[in-house]
C-alpha positions as CSV (number, residue, x, y, z in Angstrom):
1,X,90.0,12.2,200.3
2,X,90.7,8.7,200.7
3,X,89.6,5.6,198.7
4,X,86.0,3.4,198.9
5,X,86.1,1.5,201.9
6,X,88.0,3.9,204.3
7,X,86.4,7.0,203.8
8,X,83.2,5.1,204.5
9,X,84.5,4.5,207.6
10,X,85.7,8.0,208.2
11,X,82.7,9.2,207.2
12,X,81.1,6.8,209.1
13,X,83.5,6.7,212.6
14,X,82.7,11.2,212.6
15,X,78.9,10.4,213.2
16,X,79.6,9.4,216.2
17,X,79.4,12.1,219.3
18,X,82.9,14.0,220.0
19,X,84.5,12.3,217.3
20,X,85.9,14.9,214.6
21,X,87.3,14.0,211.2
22,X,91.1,13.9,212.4
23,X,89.8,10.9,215.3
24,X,87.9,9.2,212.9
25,X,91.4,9.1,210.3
26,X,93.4,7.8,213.5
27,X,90.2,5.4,214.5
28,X,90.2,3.5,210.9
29,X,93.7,3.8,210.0
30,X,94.0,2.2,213.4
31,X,91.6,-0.6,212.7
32,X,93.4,-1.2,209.7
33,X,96.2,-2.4,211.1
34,X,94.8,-4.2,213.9
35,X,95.1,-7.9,213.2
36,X,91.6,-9.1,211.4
37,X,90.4,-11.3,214.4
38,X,90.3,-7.5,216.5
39,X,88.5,-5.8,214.0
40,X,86.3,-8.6,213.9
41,X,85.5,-9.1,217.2
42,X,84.8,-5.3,217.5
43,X,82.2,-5.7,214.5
44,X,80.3,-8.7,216.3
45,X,80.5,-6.8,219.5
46,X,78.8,-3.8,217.8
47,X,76.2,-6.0,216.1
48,X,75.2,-8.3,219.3
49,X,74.7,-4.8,221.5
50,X,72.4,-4.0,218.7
51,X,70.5,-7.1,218.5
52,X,70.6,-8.1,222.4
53,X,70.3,-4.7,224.4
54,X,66.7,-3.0,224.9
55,X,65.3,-0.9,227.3
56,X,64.2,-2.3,230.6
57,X,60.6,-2.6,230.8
58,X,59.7,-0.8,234.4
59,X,62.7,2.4,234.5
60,X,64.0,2.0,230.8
61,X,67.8,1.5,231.8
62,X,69.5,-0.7,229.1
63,X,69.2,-4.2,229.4
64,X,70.0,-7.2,227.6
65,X,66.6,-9.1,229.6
66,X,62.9,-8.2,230.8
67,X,64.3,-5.7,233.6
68,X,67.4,-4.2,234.6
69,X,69.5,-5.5,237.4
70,X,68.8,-2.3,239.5
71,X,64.8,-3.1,238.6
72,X,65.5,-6.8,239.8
73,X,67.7,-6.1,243.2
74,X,65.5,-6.5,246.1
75,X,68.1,-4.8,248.4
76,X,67.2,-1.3,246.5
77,X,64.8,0.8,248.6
78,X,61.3,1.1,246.0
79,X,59.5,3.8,247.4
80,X,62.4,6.3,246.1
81,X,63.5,6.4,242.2
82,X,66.1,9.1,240.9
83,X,64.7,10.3,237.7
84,X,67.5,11.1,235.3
85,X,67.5,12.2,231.3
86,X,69.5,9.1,229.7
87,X,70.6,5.8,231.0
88,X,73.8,7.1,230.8
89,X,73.0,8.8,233.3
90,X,72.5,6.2,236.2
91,X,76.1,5.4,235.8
92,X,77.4,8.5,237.2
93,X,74.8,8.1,239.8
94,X,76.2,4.5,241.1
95,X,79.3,6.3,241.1
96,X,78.6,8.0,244.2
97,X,77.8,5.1,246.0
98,X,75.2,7.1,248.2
99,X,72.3,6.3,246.4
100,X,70.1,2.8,247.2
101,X,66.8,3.4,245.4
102,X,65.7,2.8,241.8
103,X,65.6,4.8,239.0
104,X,63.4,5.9,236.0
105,X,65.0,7.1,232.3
106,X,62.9,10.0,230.6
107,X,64.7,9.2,227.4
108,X,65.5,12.8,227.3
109,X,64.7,16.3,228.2
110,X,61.9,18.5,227.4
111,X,63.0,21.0,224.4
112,X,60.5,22.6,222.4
113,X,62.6,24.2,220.2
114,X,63.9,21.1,219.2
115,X,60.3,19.7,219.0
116,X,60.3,17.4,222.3
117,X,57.1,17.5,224.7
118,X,56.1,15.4,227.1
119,X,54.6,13.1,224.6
120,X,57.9,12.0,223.5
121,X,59.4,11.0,227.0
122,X,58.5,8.9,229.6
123,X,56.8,11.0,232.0
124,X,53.1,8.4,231.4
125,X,55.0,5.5,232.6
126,X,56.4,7.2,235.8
127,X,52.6,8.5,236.6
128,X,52.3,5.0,236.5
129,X,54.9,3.6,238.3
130,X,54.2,6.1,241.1
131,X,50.6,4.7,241.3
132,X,51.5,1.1,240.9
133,X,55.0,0.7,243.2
134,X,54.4,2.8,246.0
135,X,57.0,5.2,245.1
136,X,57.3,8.3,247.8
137,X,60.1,10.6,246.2
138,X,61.5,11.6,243.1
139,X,65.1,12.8,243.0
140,X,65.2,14.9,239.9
141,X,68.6,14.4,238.3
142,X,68.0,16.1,235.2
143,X,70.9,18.0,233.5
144,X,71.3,21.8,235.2
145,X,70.4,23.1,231.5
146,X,67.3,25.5,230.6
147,X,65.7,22.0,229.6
148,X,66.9,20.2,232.1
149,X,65.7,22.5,234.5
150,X,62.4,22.9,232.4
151,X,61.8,18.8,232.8
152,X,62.5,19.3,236.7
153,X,59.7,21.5,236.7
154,X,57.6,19.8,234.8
155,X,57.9,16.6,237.3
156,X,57.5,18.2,239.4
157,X,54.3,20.3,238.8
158,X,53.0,16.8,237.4
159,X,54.1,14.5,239.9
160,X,53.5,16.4,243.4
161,X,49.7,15.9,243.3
162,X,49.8,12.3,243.3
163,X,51.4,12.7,246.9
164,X,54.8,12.2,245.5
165,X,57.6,14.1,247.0
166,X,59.8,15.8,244.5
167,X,63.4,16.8,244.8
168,X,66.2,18.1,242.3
169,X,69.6,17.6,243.0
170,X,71.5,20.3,244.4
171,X,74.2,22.2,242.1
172,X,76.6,25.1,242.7
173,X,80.5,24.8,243.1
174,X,82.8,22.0,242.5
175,X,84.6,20.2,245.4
176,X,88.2,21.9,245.2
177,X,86.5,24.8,243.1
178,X,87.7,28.3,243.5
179,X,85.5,31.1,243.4
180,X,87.6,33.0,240.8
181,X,86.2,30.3,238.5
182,X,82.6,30.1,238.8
183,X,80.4,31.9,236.5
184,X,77.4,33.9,238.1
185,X,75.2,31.3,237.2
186,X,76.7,28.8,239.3
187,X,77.6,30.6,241.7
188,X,74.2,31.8,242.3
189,X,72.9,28.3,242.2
190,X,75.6,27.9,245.0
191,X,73.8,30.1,247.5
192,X,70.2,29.5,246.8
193,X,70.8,26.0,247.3
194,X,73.4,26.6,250.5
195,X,72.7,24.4,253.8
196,X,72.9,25.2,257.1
197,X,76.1,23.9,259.0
């Protein structure tokens, strides 16, 4: 549609996730009229979190050293890691502000239809890290998805005989949700996982 070096951007900016052709047109057309040094110093920025991040070498958070930050804090509480899909993930975790222990990154969830088993996440490294660290519960944070909730299981039916306690986050109804609005799955997440006031 357009010429050489801008519908390789295009082309290039709609790769990314939740970015459709129209926000990829804006996107480039944008950076092409942002002075040079911008566009520039979006380029290096790209490049240097390509060549300086990796995966932390204990929970696999990104990190731009050995271990994460959470890894290195001694104020975090070891014995209790919240096990999440992506490292993403922990973000929305520290959000909360209620949780104090570490975490450990799966690098995904298990989908056999899309051809991943346990082989391809990090379920080896937590049997490890359960052995090695002390740790005395898993909080399951996995995405309340068919695999999500398949890699809960999983965990747990692999972890809780290494005398590991397992848990899954609770999941029901928003805060401020009305019950005209919840589907039946949710709802009926709502009451199996209801607590006692």
């Amino acid at each position: 549609m357009f010429e050489g070096p801008v519908q390789r951007l295009i082309d290039e900016l709609s790769r990314l996730p939740g970015i459709g052709r129209k926000s990829a047109q804006r996107l480039a057309f944008h950076l092409l009229n942002v002075e040079q040094a911008d566009a520039r110093r979006l380029a290096q920025a790209i490049m240097d979190m390509r060549d300086q991040v990796k995966t932390c070498a204990r929970c696999f958070n990104v990190t731009g050293s050995e271990e994460c930050s959470i890894c290195r804090d001694l104020r975090r509480d070891p014995a209790m890691v919240c096990v999440v899909e992506r490292a993403q993930d922990i973000v929305v975790v520290e959000k909360t502000q209620e949780f104090r222990g570490r975490y450990h990154v799966l690098g995904g969830a298990l989908s056999p239809i899309g051809g991943v088993g346990p082989g391809q996440l990090h379920f080896a490294e937590l049997r490890e890290r359960i052995g090695n660290e002390g740790i005395e519960e898993l909080i399951v944070a996995t995405n309340p998805t068919v695999e999500g909730d398949a890699t809960a299981m999983y965990v747990a039916r692999e972890m809780k005989p290494l005398g590991v306690r397992v848990t899954r986050l609770a999941s029901g109804l928003p805060v401020g949700g009305d019950l005209d609005y919840a589907d039946e799955l949710t709802l009926g997440r709502a009451l199996v996982g209801r607590q006692e006031m």
